[in-house]
DOGUMAR-600443 format. One line per 3 residues: number of its first residue (from 1); their letters; for each residue x, y, z of N, C-alpha, C, O. Coordinates in Angstrom, 1 decimal. Example, Ala and Ser with C-alpha at 12.3 -4.5 7.8 and 13.67 -1.06 7.14 Angstrom:
BEGIN
1) as) 13.2,-5.7,7.8,12.3,-4.5,7.8,13.2,-3.3,7.8,14.2,-3.3,8.5 | 12.8,-2.2,7.1,13.7,-1.1,7.1,12.9,0.0,7.9,13.4,1.1,8.0;
//
This chain:
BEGIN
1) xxx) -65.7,45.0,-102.5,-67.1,44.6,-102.6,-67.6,45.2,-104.0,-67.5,46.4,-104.2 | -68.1,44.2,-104.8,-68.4,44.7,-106.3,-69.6,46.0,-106.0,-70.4,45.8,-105.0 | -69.6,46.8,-106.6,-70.9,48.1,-106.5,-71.9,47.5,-107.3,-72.0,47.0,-108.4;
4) xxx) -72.9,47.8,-105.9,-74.9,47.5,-106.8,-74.8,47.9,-108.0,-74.0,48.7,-108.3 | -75.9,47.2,-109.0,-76.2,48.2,-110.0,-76.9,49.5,-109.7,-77.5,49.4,-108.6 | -77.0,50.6,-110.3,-77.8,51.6,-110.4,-78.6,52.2,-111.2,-78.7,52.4,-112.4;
7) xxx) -79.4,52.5,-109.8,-81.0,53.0,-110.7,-81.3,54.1,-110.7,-81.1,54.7,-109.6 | -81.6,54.6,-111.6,-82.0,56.1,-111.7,-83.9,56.0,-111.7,-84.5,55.0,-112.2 | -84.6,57.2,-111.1,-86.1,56.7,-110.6,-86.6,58.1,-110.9,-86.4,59.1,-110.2;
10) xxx) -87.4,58.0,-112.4,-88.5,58.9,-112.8,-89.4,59.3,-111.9,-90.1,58.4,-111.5 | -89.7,60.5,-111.5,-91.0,60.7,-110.6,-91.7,61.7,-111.2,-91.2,62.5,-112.0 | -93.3,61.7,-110.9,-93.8,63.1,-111.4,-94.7,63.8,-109.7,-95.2,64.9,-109.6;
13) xxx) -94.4,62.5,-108.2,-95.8,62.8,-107.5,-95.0,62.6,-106.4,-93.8,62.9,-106.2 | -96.0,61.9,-105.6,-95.6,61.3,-104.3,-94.5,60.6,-104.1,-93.7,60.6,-103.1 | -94.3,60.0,-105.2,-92.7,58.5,-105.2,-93.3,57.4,-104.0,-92.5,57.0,-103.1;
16) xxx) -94.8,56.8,-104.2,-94.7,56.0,-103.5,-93.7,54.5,-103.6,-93.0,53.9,-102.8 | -93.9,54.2,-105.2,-93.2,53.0,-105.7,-91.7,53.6,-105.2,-91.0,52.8,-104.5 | -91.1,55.0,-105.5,-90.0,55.1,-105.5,-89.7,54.6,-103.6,-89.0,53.6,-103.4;
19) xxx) -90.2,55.3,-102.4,-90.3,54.3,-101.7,-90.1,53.0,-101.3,-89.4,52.6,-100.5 | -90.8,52.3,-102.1,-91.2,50.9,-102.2,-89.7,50.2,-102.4,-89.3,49.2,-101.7 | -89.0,50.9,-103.4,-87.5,50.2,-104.2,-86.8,50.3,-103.2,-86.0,49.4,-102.9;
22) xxx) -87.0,51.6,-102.4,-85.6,52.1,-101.1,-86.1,51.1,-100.1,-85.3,50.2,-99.8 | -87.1,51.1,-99.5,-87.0,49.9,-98.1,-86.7,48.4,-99.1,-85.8,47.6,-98.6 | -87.2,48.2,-99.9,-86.4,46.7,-100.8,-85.3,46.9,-100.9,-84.9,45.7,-100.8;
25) xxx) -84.3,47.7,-101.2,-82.9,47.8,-100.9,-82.6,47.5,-99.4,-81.8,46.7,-99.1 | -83.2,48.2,-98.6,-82.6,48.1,-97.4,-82.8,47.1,-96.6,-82.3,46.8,-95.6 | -83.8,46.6,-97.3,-84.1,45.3,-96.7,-83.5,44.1,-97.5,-83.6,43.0,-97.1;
28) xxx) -82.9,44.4,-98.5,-81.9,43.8,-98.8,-82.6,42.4,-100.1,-82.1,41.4,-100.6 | -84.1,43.0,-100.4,-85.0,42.4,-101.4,-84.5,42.4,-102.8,-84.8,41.7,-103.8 | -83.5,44.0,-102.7,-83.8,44.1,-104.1,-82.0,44.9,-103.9,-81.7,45.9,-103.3;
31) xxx) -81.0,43.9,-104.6,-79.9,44.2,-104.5,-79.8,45.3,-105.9,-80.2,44.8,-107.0 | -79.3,46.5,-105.8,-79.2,47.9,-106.4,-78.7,49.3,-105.7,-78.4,49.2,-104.5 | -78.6,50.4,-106.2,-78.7,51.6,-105.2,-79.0,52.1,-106.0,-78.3,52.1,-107.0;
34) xxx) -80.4,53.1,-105.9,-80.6,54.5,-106.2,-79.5,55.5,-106.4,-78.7,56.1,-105.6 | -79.7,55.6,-107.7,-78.2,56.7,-107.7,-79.0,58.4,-108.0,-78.3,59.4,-108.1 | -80.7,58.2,-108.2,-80.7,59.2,-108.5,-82.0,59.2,-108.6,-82.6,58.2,-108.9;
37) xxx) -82.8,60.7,-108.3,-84.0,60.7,-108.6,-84.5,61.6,-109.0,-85.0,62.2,-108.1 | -84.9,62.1,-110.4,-85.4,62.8,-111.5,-87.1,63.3,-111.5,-87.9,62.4,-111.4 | -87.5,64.3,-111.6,-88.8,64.7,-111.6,-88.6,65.5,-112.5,-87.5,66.0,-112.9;
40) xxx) -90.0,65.9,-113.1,-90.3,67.1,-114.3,-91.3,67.7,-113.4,-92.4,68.0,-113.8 | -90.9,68.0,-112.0,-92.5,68.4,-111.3,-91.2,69.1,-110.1,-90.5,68.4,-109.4 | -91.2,70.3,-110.1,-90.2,70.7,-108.7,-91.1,70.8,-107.0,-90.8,71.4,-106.0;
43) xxx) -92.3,70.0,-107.3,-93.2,70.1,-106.3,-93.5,69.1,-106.0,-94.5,68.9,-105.2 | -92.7,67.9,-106.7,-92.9,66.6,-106.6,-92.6,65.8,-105.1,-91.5,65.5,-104.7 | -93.7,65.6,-104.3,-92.8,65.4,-102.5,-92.1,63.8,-103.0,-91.9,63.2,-101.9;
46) xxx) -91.9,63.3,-103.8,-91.3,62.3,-103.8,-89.6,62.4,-103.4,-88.9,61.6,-102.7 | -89.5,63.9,-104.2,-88.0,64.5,-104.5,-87.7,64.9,-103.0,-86.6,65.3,-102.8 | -88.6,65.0,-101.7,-88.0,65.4,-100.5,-87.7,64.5,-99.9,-87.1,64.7,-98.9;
49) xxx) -88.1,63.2,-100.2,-88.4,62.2,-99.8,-87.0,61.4,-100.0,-86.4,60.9,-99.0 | -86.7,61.3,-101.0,-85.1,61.3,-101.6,-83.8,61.9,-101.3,-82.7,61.5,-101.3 | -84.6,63.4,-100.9,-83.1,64.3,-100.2,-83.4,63.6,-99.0,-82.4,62.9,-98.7;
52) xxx) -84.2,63.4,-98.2,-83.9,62.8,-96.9,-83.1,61.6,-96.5,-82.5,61.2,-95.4 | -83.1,61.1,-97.5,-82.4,59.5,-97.7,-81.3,59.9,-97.9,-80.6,59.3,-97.1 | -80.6,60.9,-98.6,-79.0,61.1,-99.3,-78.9,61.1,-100.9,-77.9,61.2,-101.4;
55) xxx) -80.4,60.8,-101.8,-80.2,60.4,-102.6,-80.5,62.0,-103.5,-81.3,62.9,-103.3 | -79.1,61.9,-104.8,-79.1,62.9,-105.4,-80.7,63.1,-106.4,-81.3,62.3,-107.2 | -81.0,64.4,-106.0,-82.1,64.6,-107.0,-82.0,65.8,-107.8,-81.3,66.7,-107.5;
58) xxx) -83.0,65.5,-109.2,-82.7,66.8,-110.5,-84.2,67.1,-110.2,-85.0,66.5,-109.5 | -84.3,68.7,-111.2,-85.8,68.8,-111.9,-85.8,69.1,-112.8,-85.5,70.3,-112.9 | -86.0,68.2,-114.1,-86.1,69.1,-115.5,-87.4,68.9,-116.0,-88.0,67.9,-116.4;
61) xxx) -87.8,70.2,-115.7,-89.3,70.8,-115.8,-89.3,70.3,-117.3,-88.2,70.4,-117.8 | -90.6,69.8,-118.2,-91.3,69.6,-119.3,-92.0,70.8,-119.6,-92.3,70.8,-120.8 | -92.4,72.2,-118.9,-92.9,73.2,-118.9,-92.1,74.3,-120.0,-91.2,75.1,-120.0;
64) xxx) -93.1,73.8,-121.2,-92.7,74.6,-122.4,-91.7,74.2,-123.3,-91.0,75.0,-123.9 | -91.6,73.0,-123.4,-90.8,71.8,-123.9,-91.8,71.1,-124.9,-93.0,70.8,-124.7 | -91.5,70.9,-125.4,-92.0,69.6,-126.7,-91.1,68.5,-126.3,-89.9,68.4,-126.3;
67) xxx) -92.3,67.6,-126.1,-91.4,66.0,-125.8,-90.4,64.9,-126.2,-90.0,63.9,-125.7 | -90.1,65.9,-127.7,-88.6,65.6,-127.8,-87.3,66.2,-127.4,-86.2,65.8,-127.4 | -88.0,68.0,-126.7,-87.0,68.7,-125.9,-87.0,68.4,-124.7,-86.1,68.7,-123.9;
70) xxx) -88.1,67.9,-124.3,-87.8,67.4,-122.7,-87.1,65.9,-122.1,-86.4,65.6,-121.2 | -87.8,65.2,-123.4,-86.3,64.1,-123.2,-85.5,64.1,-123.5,-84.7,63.3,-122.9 | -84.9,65.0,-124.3,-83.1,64.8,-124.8,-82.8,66.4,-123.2,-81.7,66.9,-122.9;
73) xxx) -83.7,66.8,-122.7,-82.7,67.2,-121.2,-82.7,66.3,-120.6,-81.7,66.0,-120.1 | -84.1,65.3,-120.2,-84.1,64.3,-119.5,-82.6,63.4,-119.9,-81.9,63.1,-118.9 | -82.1,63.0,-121.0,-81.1,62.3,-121.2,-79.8,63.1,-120.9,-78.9,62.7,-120.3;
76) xxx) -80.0,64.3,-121.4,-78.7,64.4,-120.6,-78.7,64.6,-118.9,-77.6,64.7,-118.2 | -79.8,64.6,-118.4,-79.2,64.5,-116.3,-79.4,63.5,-116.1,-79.1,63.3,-114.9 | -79.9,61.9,-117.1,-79.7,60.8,-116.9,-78.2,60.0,-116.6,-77.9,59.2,-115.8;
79) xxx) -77.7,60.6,-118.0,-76.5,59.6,-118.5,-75.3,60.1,-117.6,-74.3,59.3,-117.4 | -75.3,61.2,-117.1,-74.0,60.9,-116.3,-73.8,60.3,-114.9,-72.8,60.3,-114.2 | -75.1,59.5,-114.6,-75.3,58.8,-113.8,-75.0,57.3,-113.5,-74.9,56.5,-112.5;
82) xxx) -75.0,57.1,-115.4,-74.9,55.6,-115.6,-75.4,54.6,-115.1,-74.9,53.7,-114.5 | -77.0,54.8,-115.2,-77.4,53.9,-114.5,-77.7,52.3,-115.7,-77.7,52.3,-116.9 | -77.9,51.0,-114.4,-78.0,50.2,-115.7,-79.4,50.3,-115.8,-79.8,49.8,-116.9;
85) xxx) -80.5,50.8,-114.9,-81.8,50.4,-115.2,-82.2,51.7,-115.0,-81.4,52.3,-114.3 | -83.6,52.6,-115.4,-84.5,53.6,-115.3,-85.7,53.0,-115.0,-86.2,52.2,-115.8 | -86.1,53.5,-113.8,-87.3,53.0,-113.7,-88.4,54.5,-113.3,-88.5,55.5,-112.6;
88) xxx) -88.9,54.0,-113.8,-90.3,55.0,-113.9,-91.2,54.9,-112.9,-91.7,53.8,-112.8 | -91.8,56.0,-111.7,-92.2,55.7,-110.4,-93.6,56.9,-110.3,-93.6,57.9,-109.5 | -94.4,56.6,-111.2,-95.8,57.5,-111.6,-94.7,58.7,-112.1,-94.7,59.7,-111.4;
91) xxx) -94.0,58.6,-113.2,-93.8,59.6,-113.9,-94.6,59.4,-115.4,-94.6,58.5,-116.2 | -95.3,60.9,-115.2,-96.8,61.2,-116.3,-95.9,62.0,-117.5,-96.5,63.0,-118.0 | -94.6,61.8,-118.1,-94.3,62.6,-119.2,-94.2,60.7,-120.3,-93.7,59.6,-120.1;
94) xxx) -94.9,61.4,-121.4,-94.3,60.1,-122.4,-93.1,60.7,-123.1,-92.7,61.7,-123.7 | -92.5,58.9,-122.7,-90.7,59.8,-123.1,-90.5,59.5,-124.5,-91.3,58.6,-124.8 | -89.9,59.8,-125.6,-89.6,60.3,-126.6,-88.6,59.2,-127.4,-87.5,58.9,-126.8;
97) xxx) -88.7,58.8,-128.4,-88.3,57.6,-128.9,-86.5,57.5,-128.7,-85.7,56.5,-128.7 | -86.2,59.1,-128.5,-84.7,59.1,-128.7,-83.8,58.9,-127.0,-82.6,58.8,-126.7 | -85.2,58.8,-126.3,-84.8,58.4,-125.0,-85.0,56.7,-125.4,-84.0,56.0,-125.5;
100) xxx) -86.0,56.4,-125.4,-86.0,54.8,-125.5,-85.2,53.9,-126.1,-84.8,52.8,-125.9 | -85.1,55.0,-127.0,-83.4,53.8,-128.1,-82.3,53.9,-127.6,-81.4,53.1,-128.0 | -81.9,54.7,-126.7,-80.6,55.3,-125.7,-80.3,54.0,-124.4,-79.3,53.5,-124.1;
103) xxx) -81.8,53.8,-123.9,-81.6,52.7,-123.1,-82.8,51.4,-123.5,-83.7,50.8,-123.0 | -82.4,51.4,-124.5,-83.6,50.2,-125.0,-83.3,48.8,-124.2,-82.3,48.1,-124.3 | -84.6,48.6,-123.2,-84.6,47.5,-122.7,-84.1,47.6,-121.5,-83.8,46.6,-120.9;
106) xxx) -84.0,48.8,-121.0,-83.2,49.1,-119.5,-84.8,49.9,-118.8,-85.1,49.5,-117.6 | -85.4,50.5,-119.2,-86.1,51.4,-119.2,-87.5,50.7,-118.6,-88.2,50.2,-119.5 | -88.2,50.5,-117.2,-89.6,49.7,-116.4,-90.0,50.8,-116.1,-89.5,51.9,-116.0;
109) xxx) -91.4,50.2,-116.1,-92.8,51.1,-115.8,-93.6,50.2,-115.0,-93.3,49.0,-115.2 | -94.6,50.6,-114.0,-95.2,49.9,-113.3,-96.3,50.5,-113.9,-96.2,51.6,-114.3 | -97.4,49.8,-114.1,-98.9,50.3,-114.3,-99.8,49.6,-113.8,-99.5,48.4,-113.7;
112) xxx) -101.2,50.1,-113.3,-102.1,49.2,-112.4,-103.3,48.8,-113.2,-104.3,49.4,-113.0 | -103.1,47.8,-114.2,-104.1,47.6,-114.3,-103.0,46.0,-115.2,-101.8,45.8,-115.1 | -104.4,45.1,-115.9,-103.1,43.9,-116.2,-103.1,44.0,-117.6,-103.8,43.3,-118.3;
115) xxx) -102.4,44.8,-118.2,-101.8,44.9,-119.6,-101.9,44.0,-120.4,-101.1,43.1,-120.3 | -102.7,44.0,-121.4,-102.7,45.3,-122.3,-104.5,45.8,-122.0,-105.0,46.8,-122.6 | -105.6,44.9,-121.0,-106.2,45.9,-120.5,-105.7,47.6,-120.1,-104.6,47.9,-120.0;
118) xxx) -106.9,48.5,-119.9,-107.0,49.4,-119.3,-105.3,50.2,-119.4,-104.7,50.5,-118.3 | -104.8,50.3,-120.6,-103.8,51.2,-120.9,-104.1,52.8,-120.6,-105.2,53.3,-120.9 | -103.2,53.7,-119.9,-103.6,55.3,-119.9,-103.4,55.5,-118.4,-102.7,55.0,-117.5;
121) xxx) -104.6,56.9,-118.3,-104.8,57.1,-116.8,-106.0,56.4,-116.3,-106.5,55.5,-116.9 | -106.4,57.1,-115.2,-107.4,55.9,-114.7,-107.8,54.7,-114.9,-108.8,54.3,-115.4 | -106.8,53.8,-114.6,-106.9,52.7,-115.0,-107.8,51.9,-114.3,-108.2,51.0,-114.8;
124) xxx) -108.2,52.1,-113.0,-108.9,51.7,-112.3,-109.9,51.9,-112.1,-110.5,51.3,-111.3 | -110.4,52.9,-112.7,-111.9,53.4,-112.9,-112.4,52.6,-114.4,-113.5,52.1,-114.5 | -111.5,52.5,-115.1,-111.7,51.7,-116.9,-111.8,50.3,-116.3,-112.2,49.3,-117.0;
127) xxx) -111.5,50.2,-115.3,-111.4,48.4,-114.9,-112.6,48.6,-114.1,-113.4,47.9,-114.7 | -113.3,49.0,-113.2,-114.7,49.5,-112.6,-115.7,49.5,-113.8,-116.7,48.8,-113.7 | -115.4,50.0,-114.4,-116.8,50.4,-115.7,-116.9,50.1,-116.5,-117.7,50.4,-117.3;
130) xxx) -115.7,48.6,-116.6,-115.9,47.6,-118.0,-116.3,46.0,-117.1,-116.2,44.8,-117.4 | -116.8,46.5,-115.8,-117.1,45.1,-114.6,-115.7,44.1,-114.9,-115.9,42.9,-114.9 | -114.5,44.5,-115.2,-114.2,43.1,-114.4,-113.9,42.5,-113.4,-114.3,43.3,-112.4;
133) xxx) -113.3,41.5,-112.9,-113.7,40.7,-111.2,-112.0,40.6,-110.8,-111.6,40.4,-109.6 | -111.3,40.7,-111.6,-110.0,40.6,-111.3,-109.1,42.1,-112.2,-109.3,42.5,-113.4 | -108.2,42.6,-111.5,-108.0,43.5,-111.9,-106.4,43.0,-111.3,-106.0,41.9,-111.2;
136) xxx) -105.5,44.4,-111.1,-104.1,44.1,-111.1,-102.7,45.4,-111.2,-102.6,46.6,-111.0 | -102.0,44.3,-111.7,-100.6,45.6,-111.9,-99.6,45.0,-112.4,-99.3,43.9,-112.0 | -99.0,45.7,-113.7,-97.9,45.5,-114.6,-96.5,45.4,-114.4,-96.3,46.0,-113.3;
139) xxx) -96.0,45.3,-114.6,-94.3,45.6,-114.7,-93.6,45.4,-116.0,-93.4,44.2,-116.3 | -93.2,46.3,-116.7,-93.1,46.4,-118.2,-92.0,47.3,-118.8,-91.8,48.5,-118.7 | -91.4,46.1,-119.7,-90.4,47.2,-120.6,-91.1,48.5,-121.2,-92.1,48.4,-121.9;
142) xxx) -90.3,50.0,-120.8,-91.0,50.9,-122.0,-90.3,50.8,-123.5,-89.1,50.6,-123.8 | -91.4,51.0,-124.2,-91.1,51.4,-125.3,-91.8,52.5,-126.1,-92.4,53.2,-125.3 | -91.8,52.9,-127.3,-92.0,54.6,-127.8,-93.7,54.8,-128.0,-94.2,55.7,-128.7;
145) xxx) -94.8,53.5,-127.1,-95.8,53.5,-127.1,-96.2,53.6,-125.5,-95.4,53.5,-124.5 | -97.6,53.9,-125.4,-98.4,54.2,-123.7,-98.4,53.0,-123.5,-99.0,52.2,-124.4 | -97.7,52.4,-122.1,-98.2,51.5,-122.1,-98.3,50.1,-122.3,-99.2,49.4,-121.9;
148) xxx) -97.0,49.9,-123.1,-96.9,48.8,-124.6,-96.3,48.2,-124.5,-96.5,47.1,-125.2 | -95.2,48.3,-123.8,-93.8,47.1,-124.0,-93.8,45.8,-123.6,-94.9,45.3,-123.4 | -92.9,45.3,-123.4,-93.2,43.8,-123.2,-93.0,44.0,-121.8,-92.4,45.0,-121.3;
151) xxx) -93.7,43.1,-121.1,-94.6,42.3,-119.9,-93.2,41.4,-119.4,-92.6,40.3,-119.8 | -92.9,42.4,-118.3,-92.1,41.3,-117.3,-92.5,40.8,-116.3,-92.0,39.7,-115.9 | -93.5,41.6,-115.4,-94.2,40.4,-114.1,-95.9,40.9,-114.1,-96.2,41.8,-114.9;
154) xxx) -96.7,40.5,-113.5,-98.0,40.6,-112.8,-98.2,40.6,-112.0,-97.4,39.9,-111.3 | -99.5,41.2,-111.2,-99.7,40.7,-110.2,-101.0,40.8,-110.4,-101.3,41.5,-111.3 | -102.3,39.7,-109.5,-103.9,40.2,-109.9,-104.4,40.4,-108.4,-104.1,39.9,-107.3;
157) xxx) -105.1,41.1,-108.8,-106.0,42.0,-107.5,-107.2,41.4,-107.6,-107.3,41.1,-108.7 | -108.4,41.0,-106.8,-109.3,40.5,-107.2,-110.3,41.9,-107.4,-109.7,43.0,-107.3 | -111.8,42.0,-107.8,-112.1,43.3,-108.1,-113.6,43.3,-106.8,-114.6,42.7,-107.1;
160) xxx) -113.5,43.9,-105.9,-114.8,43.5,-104.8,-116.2,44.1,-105.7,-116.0,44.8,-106.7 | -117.5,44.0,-105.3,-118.4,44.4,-105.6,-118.9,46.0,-105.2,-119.4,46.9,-105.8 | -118.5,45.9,-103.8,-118.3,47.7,-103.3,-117.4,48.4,-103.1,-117.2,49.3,-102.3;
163) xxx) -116.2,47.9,-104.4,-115.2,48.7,-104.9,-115.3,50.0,-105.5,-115.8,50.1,-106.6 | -114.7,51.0,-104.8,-114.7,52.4,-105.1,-112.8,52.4,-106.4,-111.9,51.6,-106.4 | -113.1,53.4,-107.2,-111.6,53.8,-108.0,-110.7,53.8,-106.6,-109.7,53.1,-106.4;
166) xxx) -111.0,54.6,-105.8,-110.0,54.8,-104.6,-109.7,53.2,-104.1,-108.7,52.6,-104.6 | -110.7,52.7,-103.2,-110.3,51.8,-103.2,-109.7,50.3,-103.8,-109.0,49.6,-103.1 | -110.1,50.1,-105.0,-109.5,49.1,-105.9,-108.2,49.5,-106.3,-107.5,48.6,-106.8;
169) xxx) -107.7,51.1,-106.2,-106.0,51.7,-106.8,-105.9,50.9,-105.5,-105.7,49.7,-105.6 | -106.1,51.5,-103.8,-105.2,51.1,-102.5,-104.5,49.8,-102.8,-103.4,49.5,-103.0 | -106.1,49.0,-102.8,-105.3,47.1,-103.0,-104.7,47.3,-104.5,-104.6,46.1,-104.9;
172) xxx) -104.4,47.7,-105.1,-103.2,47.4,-106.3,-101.9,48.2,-106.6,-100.9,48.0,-107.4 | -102.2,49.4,-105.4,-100.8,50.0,-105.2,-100.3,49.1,-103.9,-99.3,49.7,-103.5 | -100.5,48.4,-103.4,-99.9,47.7,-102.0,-99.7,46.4,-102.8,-99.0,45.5,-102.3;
175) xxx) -100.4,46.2,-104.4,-99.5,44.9,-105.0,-98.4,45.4,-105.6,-97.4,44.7,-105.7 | -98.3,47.0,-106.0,-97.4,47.4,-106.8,-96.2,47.5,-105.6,-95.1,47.0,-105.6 | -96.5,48.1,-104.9,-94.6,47.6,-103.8,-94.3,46.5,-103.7,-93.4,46.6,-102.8;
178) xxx) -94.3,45.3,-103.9,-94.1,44.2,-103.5,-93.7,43.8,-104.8,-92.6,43.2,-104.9 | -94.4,44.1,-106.0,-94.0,43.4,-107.6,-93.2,44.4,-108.0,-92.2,44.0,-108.6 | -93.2,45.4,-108.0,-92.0,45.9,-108.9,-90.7,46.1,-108.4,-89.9,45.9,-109.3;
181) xxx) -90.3,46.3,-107.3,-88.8,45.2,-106.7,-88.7,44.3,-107.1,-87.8,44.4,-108.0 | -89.1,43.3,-106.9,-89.1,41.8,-107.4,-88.8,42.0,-108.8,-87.9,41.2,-109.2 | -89.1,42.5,-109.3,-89.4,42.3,-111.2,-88.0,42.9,-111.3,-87.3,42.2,-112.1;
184) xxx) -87.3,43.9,-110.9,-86.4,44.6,-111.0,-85.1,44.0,-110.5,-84.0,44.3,-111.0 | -85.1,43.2,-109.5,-84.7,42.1,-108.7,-84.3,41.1,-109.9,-83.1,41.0,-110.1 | -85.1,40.5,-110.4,-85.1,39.2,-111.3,-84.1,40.2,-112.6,-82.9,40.0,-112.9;
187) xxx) -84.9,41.3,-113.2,-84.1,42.0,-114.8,-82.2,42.1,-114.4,-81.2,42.0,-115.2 | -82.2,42.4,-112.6,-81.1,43.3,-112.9,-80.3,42.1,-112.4,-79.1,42.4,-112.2 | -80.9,40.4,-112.1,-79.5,39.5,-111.4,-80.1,38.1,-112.0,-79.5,37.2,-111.5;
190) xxx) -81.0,37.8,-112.9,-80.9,36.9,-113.6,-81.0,36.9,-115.3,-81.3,38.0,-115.8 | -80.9,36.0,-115.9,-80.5,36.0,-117.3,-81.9,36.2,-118.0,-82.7,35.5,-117.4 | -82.1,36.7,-118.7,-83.3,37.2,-119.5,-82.9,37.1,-120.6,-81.7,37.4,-120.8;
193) xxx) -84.0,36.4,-122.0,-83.8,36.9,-123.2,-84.9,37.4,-123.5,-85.8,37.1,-122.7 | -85.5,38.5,-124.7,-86.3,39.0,-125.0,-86.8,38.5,-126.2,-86.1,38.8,-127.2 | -88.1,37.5,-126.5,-88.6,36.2,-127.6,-89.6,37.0,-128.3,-90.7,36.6,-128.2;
196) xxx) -89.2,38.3,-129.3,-90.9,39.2,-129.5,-91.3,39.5,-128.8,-90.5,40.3,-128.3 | -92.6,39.4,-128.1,-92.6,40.4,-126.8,-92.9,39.7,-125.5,-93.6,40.0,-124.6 | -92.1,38.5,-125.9,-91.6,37.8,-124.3,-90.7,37.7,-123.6,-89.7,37.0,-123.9;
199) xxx) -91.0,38.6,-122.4,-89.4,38.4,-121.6,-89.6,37.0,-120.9,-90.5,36.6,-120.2 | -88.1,36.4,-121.3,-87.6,34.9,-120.9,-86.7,35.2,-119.7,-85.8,36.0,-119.6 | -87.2,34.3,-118.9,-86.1,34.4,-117.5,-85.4,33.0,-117.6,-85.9,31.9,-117.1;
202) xxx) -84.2,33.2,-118.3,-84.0,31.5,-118.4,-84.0,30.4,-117.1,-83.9,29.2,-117.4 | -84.2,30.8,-115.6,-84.4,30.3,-114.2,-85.3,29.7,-114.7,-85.4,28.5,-114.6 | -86.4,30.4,-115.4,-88.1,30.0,-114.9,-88.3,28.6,-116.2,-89.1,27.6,-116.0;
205) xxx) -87.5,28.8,-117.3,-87.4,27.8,-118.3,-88.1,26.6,-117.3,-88.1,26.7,-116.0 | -88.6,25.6,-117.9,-88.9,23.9,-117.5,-87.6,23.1,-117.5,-86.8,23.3,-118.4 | -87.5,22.2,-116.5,-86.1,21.5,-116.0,-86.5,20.1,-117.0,-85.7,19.2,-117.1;
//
C-alpha cells in the first residue's frame, strides 16, 4: 500500500483546524497522515490533543528568539519529518523567509476573513466595523508576507445584522473545517499550476 503523503501541522492554541484534518483523514475526506505536530506554545491543548491520537509532537518555543532564530529551529524539527505539505492550524509566529524558500509552495494557512480583505488578527471584528454583508475564510499558499500568498479555495459566510466578533468567527470557523481539508485534499492529489498568483487546478480547467 503506497504511504499517504505527510503533514506536518503548526499550532500556537486549541488546534481546532488541526482536529478538523484528523477526523477528514479518518473519514477518509482527506487522504494524508499527520506525521507531526509542532507548537511554539508548550501550553498549547492542541498538542494534548495530538498525543492522544499517537501523533508525534515538538515545542520550539519562539520565547527569546528573533524570527529568524525561531524558524531556522522550526526547520530543523520540521525536516526530518519530510513532510510534503505544512500546514498552519492558528499558528501566531510569522515564519521567516528562509523557512518559506525551504518549502516554497508546500506551506497553507487558513484565515477567516476572504483575502486580501481583513488581513491580520481580528479579522472578524475588521469585517464587523467596515459593515460588510458577506464575510468568509481563506485557504492560501504562505509566503514571506501576512497573509499574502496565493488563494487556493474560499468559502463565504453571509454577515447577519446581530452579529457579534464571537459569533460571526463560530459560523466561519465551522466553514473553516470543512474548506481547508478539501483545499489540502485537491493540493496534495490533483495537478496544480501556479499562473502569478493563481493557483490552477487543471480538473477545474473548462472541457
Amino acid at each position: 500500500m503506497t504511504e499517504q503523503p505527510r503533514l506536518v501541522v503548526l499550532i500556537s492554541g486549541r488546534g481546532s483546524n488541526l482536529r478538523a484534518l484528523a477526523e477528514a483523514i479518518r473519514q477518509g475526506r482527506l487522504r494524508a497522515t499527520l506525521a507531526a505536530v509542532i507548537s511554539n506554545r508548550a501550553d498549547a491543548p492542541g498538542l494534548a490533543f495530538a498525543a492522544e491520537q499517537g501523533i508525534p509532537t515538538r515545542v520550539v518555543s519562539h520565547v527569546g528568539l528573533s524570527r529568524a532564530e525561531h524558524s531556522a529551529a522550526l526547520l530543523g524539527a520540521v525536516r526530518p519529518y519530510e513532510p510534503r505539505m505544512i500546514c498552519l492550524a492558528g499558528f501566531m509566529r510569522l515564519l521567516a523567509p528562509s523557512f518559506t524558500q525551504a518549502f516554497a509552495h508546500r506551506i497553507v494557512n487558513i484565515h477567516p476573513s476572504l483575502l486580501p480583505a481583513f488581513p491580520g488578527l481580528e479579522a472578524q471584528r475588521q469585517a464587523l466595523d467596515y459593515g460588510v454583508k458577506v464575510s468568509g475564510c481563506t485557504v492560501h499558499l504562505v509566503d514571506e508576507e501576512l497573509d499574502h500568498g496565493p488563494i487556493v479555495m474560499q468559502s463565504a459566510v453571509p454577515v447577519l445584522d446581530d452579529d457579534t466578533p464571537e459569533t460571526l468567527a463560530a459560523r466561519i470557523l465551522a466553514a473553516e473545517h470543512k474548506t481547508y481539508p478539501a483545499a489540502i485534499e485537491r493540493l496534495l492529489h490533483e495537478p496544480w499550476t501556479l499562473e502569478g498568483r493563481r493557483v490552477v487546478f487543471q480538473s477545474s480547467q473548462g472541457t
